[in-house]
C-alpha positions in Angstrom: -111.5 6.3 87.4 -111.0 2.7 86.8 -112.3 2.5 83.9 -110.1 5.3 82.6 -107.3 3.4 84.0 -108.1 0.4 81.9 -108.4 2.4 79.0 -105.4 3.7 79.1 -103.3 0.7 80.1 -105.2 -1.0 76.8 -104.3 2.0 74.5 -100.6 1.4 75.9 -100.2 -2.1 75.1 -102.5 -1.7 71.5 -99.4 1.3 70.5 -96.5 -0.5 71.3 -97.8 -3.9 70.3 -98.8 -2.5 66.9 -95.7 -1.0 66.1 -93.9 -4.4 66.7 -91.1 -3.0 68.3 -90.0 -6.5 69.9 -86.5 -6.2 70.7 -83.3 -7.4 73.0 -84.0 -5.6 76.0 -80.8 -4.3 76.0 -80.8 -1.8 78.6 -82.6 -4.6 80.9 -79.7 -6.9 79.4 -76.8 -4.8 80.4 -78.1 -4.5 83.9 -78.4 -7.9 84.7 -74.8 -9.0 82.6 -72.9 -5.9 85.2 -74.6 -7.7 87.9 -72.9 -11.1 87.0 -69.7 -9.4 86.5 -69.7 -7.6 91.0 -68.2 -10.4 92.6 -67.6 -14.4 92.0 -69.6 -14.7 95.0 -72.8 -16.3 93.9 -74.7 -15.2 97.3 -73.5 -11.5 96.6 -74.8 -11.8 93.4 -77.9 -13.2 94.4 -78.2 -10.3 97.0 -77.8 -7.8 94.4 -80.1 -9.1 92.0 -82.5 -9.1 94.8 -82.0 -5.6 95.5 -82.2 -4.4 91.7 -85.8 -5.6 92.2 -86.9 -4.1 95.1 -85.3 -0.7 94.6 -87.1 -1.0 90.7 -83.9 -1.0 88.9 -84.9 -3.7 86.8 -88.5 -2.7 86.4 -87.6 0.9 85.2 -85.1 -0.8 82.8 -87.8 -3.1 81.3 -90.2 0.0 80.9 -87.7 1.8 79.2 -86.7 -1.2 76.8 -90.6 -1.2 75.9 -91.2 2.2 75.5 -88.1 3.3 74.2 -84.8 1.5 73.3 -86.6 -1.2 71.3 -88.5 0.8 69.5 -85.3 2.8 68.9 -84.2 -0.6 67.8 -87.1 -1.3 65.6 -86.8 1.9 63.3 -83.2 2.3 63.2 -82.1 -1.3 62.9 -79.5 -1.2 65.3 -79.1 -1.8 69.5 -78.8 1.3 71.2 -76.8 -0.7 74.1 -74.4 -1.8 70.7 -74.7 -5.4 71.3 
């Protein structure tokens, strides 16, 4: 089981690394620019960045970025988030 596991984490990083699909993170991006824009209040920011961690907001945006939006990026030449 753990070897499969392995495997498959290695076959995951060898397809997206090898189709060089680096890009802006732009879904990750426009997350984290909302979160600047909730209050002034740099403690209610900080709370809600805190929070976009725990509840995997951030996370799930980052795996999308790297399985999806960049690559979208990558192939089409343009940002799917348009910035």
């Amino acid at each position: 089981m753990k070897r499969r596991l392995s495997t498959a984490i290695l076959a995951l990083s060898l397809t997206t690394a090898a189709a060089g699909c680096y890009g802006s993170n732009g879904a990750f991006n426009a997350i984290h620019d909302w979160n600047g824009q909730v209050t002034g209040d740099k403690w209610a920011n900080s709370a809600v960045h805190l929070a976009l961690w725990i509840v995997p907001v951030y996370e799930l945006a980052l795996l999308g970025d790297l399985i999806i939006f960049n690559t979208i990026e990558h192939f089409t030449g343009s940002n799917p988030f348009g910035k």
